[in-house]
C-alpha positions in Angstrom: -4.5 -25.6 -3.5 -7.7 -23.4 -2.8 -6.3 -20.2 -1.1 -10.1 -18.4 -1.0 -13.1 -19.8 -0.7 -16.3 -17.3 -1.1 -14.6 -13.8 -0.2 -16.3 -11.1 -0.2 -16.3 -7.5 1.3 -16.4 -4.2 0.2 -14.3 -1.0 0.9 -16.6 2.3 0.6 -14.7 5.6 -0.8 -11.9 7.4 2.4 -12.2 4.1 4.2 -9.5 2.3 5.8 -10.3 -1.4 6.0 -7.5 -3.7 7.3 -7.8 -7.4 6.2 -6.5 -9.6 8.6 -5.8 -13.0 10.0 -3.2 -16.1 10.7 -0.2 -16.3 8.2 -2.1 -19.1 5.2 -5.2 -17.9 5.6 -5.6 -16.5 1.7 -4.9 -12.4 2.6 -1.7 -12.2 0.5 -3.8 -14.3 -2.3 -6.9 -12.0 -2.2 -4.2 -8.8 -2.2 -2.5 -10.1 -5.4 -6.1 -10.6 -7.1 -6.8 -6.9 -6.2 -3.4 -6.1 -7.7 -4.0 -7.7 -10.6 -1.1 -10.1 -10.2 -2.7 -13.0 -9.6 -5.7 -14.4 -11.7 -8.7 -15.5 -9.1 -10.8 -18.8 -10.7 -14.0 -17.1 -10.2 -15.1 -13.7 -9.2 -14.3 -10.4 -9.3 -12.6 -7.4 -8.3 -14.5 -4.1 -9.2 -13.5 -0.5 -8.1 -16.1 2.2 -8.8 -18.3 -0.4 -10.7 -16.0 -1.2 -13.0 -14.3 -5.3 -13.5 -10.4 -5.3 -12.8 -9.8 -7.4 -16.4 -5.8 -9.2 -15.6 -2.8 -8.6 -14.8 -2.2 -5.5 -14.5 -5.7 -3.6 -14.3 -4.5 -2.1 -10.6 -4.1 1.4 -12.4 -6.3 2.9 -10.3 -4.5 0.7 -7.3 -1.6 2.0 -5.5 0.6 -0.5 -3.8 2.8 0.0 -0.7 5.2 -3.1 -1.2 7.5 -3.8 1.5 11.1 -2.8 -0.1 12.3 0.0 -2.0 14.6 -0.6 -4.6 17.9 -0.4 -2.4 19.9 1.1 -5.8 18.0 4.4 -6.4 17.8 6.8 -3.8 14.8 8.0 -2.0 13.7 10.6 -4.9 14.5 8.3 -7.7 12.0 5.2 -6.1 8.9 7.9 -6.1 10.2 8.9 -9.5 10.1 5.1 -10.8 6.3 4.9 -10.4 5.6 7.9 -12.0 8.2 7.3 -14.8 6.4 3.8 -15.6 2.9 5.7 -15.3 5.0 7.7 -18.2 5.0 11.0 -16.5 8.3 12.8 -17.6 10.8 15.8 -17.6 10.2 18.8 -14.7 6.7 17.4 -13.7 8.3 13.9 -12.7 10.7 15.4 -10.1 8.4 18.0 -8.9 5.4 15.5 -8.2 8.0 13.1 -6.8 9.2 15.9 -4.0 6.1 16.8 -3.3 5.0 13.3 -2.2 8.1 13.0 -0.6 7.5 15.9 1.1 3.9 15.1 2.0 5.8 12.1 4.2 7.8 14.4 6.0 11.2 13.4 3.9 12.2 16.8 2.1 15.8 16.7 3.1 16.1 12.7 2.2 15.9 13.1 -0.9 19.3 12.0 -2.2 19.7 9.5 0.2 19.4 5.7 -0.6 17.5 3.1 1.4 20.9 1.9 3.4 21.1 5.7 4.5 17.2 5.5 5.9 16.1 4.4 9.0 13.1 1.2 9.2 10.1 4.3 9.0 12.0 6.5 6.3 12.1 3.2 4.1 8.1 3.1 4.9 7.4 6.7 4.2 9.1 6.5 0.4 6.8 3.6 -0.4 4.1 5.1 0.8 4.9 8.3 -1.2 5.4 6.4 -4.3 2.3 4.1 -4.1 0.7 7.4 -3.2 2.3 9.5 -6.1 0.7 7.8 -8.8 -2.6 9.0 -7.3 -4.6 5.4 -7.1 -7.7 5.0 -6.2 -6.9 2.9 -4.0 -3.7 2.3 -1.4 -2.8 -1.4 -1.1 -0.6 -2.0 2.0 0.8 -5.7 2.5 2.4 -5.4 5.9 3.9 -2.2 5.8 4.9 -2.1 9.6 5.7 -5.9 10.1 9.2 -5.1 10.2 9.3 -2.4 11.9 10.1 -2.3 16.0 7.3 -1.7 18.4 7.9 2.6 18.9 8.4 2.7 15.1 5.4 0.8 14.3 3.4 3.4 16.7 5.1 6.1 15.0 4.3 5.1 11.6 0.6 4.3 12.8 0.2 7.8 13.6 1.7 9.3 10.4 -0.6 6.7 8.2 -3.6 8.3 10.2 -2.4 11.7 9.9 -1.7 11.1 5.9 -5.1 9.3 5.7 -6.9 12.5 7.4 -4.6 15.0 4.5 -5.7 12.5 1.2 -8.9 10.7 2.4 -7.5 8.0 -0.1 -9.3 4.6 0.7 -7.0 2.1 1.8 -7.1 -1.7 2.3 -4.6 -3.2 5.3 -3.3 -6.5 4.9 -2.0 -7.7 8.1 -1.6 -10.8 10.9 -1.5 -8.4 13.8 -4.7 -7.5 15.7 -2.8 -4.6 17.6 -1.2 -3.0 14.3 -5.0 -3.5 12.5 -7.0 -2.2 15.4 -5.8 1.5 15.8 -6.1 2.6 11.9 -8.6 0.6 10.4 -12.5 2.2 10.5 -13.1 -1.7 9.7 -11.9 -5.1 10.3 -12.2 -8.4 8.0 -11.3 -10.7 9.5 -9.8 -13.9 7.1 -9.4 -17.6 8.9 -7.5 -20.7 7.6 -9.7 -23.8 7.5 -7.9 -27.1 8.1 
């Protein structure tokens, strides 16, 4: 199956540009090449100039997936990025509460996803993509499971934590009305048939 036929865009430095269309139309696909977890057939993915080479090469990438790990608690699944990143010892909990913090979550620190509500869950996995300090934030859905005030909610706060960071940011999404109020740029992806 051909997922992506002649892509290309570009996301300048601070940027938020949300890639979106229909659910099949290749924006998960082109995500996971950005990521490095999944191996494109021709083409490239460059940030600042230089080729992503594999699996893997999304160092300077930081990815907002859509689940924390449901077992650690909301300090320990900021800590896990950092501690794979091999940041250790005093400097691994500190940088983790401060990103935490940074989300507005100081006193949910101890608490484990079942103890969060649907935009607490968001905020620790946007302070943990965000702790590692990428480049560049890759969000796949973050808000697609989220109610309609939440969704707003956590708009806002992305906005609010774009305007604090200036960290570029590409939006994968199917929904025009979550894409429309963050993103400085659409690109708009459509399934051929």
């Amino acid at each position: 199956v051909q997922a992506l036929s002649r892509v290309s865009f570009s996301v300048q430095d601070g940027e938020i540009v949300s890639l979106i269309g229909p659910s099949g139309c290749g924006k998960n696909t082109a995500l996971r090449i950005a990521m490095g977890l999944a191996t494109a057939s021709g083409g490239q993915v460059t940030v600042d100039g230089r080729e992503g080479r594999g699996r893997g090469h999304d160092r300077r990438m930081g990815v907002r997936f859509a689940e924390v790990l449901p077992w650690l608690t909301a300090l320990q699944n900021v800590m896990f990025g950092l501690e794979m990143k091999g940041m250790r010892g005093a400097e691994l909990r500190d940088t983790a509460t401060r990103y935490l913090e940074l989300v507005g979550l100081s006193d949910s620190l101890s608490r484990r996803p079942h103890q969060l509500s649907g935009g607490m869950k968001q905020r620790v996995g946007i302070a943990r993509a965000l702790a590692i300090d990428p480049k560049v934030l890759l969000m796949d859905e973050p808000f697609g499971a989220l109610d309609a005030q939440t969704r707003e909610t956590m708009q806002a706060e992305l906005l609010e934590l774009h305007a604090r960071t200036r960290k570029t940011i590409l939006f994968v999404t199917h929904d025009l009305d979550e894409a429309v109020p963050i993103a400085d740029r659409l690109v708009l992806s459509i399934a051929r048939r």
